[in-house]
SEROTI-444197 format. One record per residue (C-alpha): x, y, z; chain. Coordinates in Angstrom, 1 decimal, decimal comma. Example, Ala and Ser with C-alpha at 12.3 -4.5 7.8 and 13.67 -1.06 7.14 Angstrom:
<recs>
X; Y; Z; cadena
12,3; -4,5; 7,8; A
13,7; -1,1; 7,1; A
</recs>
This chain:
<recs>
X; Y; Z; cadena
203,9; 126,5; 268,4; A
200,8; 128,5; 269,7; A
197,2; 127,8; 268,7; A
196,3; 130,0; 265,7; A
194,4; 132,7; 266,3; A
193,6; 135,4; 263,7; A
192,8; 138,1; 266,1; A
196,4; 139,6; 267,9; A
196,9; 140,9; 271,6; A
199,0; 144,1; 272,3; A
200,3; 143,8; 275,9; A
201,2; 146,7; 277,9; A
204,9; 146,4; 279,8; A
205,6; 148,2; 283,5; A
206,5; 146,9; 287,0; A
204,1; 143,8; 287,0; A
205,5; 142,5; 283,7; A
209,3; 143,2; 283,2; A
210,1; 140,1; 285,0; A
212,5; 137,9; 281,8; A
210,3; 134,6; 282,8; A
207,1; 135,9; 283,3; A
207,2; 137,6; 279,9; A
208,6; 134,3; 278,3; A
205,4; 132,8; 279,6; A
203,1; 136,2; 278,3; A
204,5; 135,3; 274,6; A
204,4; 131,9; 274,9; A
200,5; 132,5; 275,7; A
199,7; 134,2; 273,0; A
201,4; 138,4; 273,3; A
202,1; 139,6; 269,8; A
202,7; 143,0; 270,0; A
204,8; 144,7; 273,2; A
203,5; 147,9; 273,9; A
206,2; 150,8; 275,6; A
204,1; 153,5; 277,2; A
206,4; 156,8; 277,3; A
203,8; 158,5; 279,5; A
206,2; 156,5; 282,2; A
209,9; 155,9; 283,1; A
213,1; 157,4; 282,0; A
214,6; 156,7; 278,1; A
216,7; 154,2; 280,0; A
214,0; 152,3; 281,3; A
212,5; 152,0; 277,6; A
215,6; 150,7; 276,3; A
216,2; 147,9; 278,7; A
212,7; 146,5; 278,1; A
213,1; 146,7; 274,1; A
216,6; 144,7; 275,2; A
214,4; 142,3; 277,0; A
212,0; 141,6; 274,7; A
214,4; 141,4; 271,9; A
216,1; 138,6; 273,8; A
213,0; 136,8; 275,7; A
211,5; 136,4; 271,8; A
214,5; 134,8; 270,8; A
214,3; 132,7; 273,5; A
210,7; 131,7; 272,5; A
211,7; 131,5; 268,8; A
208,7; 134,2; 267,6; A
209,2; 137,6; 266,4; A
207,2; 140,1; 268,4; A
206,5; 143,9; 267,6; A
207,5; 146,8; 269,6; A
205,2; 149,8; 269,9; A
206,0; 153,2; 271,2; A
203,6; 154,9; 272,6; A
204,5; 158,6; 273,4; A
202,5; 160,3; 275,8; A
201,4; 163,2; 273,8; A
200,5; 167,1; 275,6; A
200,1; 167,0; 279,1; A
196,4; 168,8; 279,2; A
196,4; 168,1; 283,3; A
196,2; 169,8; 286,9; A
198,8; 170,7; 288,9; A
199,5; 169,3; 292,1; A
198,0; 169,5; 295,4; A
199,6; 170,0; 299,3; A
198,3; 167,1; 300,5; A
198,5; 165,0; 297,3; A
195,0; 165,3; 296,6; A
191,4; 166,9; 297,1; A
187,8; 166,2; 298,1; A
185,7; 168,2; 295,6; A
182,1; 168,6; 296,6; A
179,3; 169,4; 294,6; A
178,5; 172,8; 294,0; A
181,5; 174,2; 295,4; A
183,3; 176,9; 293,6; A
186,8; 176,0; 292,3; A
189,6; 177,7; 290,5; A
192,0; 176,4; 287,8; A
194,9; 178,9; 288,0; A
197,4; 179,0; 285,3; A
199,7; 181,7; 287,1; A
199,8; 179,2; 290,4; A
202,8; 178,1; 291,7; A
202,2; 177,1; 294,8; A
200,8; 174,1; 295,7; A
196,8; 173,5; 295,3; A
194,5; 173,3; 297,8; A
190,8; 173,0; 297,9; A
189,8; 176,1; 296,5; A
192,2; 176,3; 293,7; A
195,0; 174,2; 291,8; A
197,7; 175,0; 289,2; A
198,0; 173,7; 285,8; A
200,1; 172,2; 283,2; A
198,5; 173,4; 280,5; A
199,0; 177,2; 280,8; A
196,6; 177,6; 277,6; A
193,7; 176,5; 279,2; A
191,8; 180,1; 279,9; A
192,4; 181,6; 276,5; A
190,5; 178,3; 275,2; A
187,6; 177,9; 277,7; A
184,8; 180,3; 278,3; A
181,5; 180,6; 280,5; A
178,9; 177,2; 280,0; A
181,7; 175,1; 278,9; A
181,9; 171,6; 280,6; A
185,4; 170,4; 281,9; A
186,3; 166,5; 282,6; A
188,9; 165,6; 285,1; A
190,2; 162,5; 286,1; A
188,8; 160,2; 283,0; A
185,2; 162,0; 283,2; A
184,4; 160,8; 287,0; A
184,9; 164,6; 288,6; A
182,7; 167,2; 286,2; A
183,2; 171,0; 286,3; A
181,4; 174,2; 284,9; A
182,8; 177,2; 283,7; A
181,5; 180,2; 285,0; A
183,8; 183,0; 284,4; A
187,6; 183,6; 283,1; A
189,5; 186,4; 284,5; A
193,0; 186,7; 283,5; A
194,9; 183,0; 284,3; A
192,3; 182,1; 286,1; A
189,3; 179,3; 285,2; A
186,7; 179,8; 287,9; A
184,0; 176,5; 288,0; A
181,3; 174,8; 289,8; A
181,5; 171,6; 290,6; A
178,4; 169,2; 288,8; A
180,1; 165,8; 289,7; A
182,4; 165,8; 292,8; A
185,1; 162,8; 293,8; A
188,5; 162,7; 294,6; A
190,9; 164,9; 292,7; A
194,6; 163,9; 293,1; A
197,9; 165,5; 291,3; A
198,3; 165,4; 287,6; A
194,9; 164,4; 286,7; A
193,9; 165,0; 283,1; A
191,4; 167,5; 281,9; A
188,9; 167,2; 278,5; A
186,4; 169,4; 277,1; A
183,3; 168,4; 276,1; A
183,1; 168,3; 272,9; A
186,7; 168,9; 272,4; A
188,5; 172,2; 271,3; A
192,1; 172,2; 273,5; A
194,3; 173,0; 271,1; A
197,8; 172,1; 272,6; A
199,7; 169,9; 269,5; A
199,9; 166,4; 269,3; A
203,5; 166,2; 269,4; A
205,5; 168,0; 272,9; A
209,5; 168,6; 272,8; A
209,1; 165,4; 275,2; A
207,9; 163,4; 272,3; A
210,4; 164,2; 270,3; A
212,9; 163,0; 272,3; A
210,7; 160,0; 272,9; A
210,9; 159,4; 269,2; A
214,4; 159,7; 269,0; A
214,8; 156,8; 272,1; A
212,3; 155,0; 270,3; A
214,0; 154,5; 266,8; A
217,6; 153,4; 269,0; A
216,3; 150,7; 269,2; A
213,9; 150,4; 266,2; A
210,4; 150,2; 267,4; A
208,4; 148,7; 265,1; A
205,5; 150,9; 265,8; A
204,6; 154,3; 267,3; A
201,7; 155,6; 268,7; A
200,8; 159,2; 268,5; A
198,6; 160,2; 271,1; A
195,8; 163,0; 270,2; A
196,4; 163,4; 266,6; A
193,7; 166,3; 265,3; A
194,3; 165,9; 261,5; A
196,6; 164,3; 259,0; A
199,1; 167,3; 259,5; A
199,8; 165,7; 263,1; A
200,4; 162,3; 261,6; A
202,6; 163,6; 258,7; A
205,0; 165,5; 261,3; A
205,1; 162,4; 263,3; A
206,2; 160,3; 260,2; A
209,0; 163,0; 259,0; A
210,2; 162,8; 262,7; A
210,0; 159,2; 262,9; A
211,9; 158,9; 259,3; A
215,0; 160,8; 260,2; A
215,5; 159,7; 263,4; A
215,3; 156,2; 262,3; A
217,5; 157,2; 258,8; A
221,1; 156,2; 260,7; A
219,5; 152,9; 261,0; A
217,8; 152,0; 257,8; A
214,5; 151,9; 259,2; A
210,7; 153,2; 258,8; A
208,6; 152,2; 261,6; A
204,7; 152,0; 261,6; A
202,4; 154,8; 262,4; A
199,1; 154,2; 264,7; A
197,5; 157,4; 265,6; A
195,4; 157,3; 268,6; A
191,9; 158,1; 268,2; A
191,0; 160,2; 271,7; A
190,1; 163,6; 270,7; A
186,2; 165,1; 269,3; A
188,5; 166,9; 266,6; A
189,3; 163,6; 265,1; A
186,5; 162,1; 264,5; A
185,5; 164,6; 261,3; A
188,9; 164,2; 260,1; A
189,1; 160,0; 260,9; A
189,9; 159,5; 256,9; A
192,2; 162,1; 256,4; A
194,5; 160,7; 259,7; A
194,0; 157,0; 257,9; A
195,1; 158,0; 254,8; A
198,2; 159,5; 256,6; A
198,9; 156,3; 259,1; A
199,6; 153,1; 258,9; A
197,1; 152,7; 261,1; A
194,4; 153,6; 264,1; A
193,7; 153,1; 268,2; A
190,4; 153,2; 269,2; A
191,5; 154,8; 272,2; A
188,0; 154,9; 273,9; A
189,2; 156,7; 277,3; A
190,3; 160,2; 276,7; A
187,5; 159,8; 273,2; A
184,5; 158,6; 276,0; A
185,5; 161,9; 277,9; A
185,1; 164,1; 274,7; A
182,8; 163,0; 273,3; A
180,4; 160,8; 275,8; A
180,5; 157,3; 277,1; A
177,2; 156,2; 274,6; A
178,5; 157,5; 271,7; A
181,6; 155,5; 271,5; A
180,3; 151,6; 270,5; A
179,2; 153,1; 267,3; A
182,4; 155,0; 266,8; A
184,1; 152,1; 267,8; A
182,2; 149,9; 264,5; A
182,9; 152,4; 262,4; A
186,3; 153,0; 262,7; A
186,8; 149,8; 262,8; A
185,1; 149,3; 259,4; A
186,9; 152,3; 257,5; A
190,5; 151,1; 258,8; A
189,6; 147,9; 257,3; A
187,9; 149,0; 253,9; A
191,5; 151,3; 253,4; A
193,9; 149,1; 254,5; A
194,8; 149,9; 257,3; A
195,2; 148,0; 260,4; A
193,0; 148,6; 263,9; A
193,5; 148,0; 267,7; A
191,0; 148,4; 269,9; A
191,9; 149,7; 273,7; A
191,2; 150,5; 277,0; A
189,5; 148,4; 279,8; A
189,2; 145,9; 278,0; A
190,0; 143,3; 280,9; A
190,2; 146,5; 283,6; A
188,3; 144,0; 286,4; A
191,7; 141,6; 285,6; A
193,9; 144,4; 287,6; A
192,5; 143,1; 290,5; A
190,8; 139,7; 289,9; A
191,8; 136,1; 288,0; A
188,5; 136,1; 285,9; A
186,8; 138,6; 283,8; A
183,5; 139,5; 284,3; A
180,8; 138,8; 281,0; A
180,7; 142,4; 280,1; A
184,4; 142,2; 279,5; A
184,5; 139,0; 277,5; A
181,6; 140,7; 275,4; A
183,3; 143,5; 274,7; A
186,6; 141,8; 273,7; A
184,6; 139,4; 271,7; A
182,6; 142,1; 269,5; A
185,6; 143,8; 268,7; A
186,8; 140,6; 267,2; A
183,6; 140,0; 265,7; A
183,7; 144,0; 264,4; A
187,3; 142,5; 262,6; A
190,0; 144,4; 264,8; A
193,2; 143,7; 264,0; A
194,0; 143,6; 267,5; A
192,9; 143,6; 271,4; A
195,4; 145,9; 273,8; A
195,5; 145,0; 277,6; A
196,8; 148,3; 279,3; A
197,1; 148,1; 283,1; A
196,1; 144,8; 283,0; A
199,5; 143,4; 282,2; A
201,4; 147,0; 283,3; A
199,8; 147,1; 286,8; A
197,5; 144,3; 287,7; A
197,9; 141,4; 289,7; A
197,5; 138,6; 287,1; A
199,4; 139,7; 283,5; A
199,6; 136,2; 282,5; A
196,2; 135,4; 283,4; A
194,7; 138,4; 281,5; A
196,0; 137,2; 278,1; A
195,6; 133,6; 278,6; A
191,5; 134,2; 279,0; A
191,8; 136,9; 276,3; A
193,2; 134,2; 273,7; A
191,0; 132,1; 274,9; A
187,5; 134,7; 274,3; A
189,4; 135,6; 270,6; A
189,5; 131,9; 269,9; A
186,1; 131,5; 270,6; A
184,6; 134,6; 269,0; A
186,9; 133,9; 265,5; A
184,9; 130,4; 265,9; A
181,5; 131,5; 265,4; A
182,4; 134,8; 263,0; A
180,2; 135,0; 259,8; A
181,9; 136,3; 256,6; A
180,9; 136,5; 253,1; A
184,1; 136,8; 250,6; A
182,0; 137,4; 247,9; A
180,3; 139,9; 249,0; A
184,0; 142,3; 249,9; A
184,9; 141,9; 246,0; A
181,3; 143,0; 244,8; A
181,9; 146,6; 243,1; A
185,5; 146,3; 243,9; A
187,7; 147,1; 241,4; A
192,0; 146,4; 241,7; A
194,1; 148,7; 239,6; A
197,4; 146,8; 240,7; A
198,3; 143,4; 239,6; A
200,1; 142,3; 243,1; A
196,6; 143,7; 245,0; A
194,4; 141,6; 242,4; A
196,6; 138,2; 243,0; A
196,1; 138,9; 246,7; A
192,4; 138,7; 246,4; A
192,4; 135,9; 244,0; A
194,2; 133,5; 246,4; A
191,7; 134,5; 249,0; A
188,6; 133,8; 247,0; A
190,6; 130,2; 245,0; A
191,7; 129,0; 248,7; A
188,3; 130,1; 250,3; A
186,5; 127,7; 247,8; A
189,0; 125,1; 247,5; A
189,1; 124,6; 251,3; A
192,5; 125,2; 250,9; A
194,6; 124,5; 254,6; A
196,7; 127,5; 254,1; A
197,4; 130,5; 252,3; A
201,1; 131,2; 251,6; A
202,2; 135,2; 250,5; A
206,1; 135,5; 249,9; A
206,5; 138,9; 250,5; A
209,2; 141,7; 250,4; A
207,0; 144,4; 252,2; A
204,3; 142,9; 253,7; A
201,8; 144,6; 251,3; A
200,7; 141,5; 250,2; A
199,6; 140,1; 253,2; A
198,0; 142,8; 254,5; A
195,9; 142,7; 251,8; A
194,5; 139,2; 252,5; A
194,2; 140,0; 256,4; A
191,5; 143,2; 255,4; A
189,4; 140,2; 254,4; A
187,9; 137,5; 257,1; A
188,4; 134,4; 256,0; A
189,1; 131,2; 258,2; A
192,0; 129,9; 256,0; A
195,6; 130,8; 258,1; A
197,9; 133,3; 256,5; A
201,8; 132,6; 256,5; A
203,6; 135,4; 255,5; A
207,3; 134,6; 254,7; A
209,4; 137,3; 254,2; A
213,7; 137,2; 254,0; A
213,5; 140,8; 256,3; A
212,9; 140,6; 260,0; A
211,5; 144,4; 259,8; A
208,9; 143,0; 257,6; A
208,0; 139,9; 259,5; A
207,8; 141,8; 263,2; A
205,5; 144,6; 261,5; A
203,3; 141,9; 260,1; A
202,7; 140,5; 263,3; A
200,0; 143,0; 263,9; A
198,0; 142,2; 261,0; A
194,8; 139,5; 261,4; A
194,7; 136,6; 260,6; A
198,6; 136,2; 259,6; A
201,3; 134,6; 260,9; A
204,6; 135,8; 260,0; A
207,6; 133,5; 259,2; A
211,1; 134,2; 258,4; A
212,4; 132,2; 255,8; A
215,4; 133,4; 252,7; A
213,3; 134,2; 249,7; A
216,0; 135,1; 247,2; A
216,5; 131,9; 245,6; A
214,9; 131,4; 242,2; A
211,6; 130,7; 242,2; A
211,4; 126,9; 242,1; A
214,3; 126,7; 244,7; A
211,7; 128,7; 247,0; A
209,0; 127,2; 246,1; A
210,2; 123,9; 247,5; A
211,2; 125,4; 250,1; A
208,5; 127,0; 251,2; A
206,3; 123,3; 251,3; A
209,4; 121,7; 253,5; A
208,9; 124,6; 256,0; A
205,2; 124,3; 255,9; A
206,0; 120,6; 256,3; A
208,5; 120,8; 258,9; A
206,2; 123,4; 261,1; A
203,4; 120,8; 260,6; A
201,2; 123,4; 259,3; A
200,3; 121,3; 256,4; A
200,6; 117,1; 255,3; A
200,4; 115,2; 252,8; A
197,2; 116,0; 250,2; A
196,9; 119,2; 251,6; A
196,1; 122,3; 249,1; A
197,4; 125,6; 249,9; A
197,9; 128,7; 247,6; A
201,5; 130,6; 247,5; A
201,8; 133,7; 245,7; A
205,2; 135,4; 245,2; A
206,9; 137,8; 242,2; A
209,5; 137,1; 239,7; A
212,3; 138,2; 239,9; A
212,0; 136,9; 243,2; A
213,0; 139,4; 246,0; A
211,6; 142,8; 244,4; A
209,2; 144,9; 246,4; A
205,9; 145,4; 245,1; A
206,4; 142,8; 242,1; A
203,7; 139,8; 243,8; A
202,3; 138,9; 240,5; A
201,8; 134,8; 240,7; A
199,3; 132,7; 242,3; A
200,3; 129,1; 242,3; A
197,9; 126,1; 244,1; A
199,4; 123,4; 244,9; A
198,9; 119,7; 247,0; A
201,2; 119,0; 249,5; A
203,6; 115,8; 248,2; A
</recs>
């Protein structure tokens, strides 16, 4: 049994992490959520991990959660002769749709054969994550001509932003559909959509998602990925439509500015929480890890506020993909969520002020938060069909644990993304004093609570029916 800890870690799988025992020891530390990244490897390759991790959390007797993440429209460069340039500054350089040879250091192809019909004179192009910075000066048929402000290294394939945003190639490729169809085989729990514009982007996703999971019996997750300028006027509309958001702050920095993203970070952060919806925060988080055994302070800083903000979760990318030291990384990023969760303020009082619940299972939800918060109750228990419940309570800090028991595994590896709650597999079809009882042996048996303990277990009658959570029962451990 691992040390609680409210705030969850997404881990990133590749080369430096499919080893079976190594990711036995990366769940065993503390990995919560498995994270597939379609932007590499064949369908193949995405199926055998899913197998892998299916089997290595068996193994560790905890449920983890797959996500998908599909790699969304390929807004990049082309490639170049000698597998990359030198760009200088103020050097003239063309981005030529119609290219089909090779680039050189004058000109390159591109992927995105939209690109001049959507750029014009003064606009400022990003490639490579922001570190190379170009002008436009002039468009002339397929061709993008532009100074160079910021030189560097420019190798093949490298991404490309506008400031301010505006590319308007769709969220979702023919590639990503297929991804989506690999994906539900094996019923991924979540999926990522990478540069989702507006709710429209989400709800396509969703329909996709939903039939090719239909054969199966299964509705996975939606995260959209919060990277593009267009989103960020539209952030409620995607929420409503999701299950839930990425602070994806590397393609978002380029858009729309390295200094402007903390802010954006606390906010989204805030809505995702005030509807309902559950948050990870991403991107080099732990990016010194690739290379070295220790973070630097800056690192554990930033992982720390975001737990302090109330993200649902913490994503390592690289870090456990790539780097040198997967198990490492997530050991010391437990260990900073641990300590952050240990000093967070929160005032349950003040989330209920003005707040008014329309549903009877939403207003049992807050009222065994607020009974166990001031009994100093040692657990809160929510015996749930959906997972509704519990994600209710987890919008909320509060330092009291969350076991969510639920009789479907599809519920209880979804809810293993949600703060603060730890989801537990247990038969809840029984009458409702049969499961009551059992639910204190299992608490018992897990050692999660002893004898004089109070802890506060809601459930619905008849027992088993979705939506129906309307009784909160307190109770001291025998």
């Amino acid at each position: 049994m691992i040390p609680r800890r409210a705030t969850k870690i997404v881990a990133t799988l590749g080369p430096a992490s499919s080893d079976p025992a190594l990711l036995e020891q990366m769940l065993r530390a503390g990995v919560n959520v498995v994270r597939l990244n379609f932007s590499h490897g064949k369908a193949q390759d995405h199926i055998d991990l899913a197998r892998l991790v299916r089997e290595v959390s068996l193994r560790v007797g905890r449920e983890v959660a797959i996500m998908a993440d599909l790699q969304g429209p390929k807004i990049r460069v082309g490639k170049f002769a000698l597998g990359k340039v030198m760009l200088e500054v103020g050097q003239k350089f063309v981005l030529d749709a119609a290219r089909t040879e090779l680039g050189d250091i004058a000109a390159v192809g591109l992927d995105y054969k939209s690109l001049p019909r959507e750029v014009k004179a003064g606009d400022v192009l990003l490639l490579n994550d922001g570190l190379i910075v170009i002008t436009v000066e002039a468009v002339t048929g397929d061709k993008v001509h532009t100074t160079v402000n910021l030189g560097g290294e420019l190798s093949n394939n490298k991404g490309i932003n506008k400031r301010g945003g505006g590319l308007s190639a769709a969220a979702l490729t023919a590639k990503d559909m297929d991804d989506i169809r690999t994906a539900m085989s094996f019923q991924a729990d979540y999926v990522a959509v990478s540069f989702p514009k507006n709710a429209t982007d989400m709800e396509m996703a969703r329909q996709l998602c939903n039939v090719a999971a239909g054969e199966h019996g299964h509705k996975p997750g939606l995260i959209a990925k919060i990277e593009r300028a267009e989103a960020i006027p539209k952030l409620q509309e995607i929420l409503m439509a999701s299950d839930g958001i990425m602070v994806a702050r590397g393609d978002l920095a380029v858009e729309v500015g390295n200094a402007a993203v903390p802010a954006l970070q606390k906010r989204m952060i805030k809505m995702a929480r005030e509807f309902d919806k559950v948050v990870i925060t991403a991107t080099q988080m732990m990016e010194s890890m690739i290379s070295n055994p220790v973070p630097t302070r800056a690192e554990v800083s930033d992982v720390a506020n975001a737990v302090l903000d109330g993200t649902d979760a913490v994503m390592l990318s690289a870090e456990t993909a790539a780097g040198k030291f997967p198990l490492e990384t997530v050991i010391e990023m437990a260990k900073i969520c641990h300590a952050a969760e240990d000093n967070e303020e929160f005032k349950l009082e003040a989330d209920f002020t003005g707040k008014i619940f329309n549903r009877i299972d939403q207003s049992i939800a807050m009222g065994a938060l607020f009974t166990a918060h001031h009994l100093g109750a040692k657990a809160i228990v929510a015996l749930t069909d959906s997972g509704s419940t519990a994600l209710w309570m987890s919008r909320h800090l509060i330092h009291v644990p969350i076991y969510a028991l639920t009789s479907k595994v599809a519920t209880q590896r979804r809810m293993t993304l949600y703060r603060n709650v730890r989801p537990l597999f247990m038969d809840t079809s029984a009458d409702r004093d049969t499961a009551l009882a059992e639910v204190e042996n299992n608490l018992k048996t897990r050692g999660l609570v002893q004898a004089g303990d109070v802890y506060a277990i809601t459930c619905g009658e008849p027992m088993g029916a979705p939506g129906g959570t309307n009784m909160l029962k307190i109770c001291r451990v025998s």
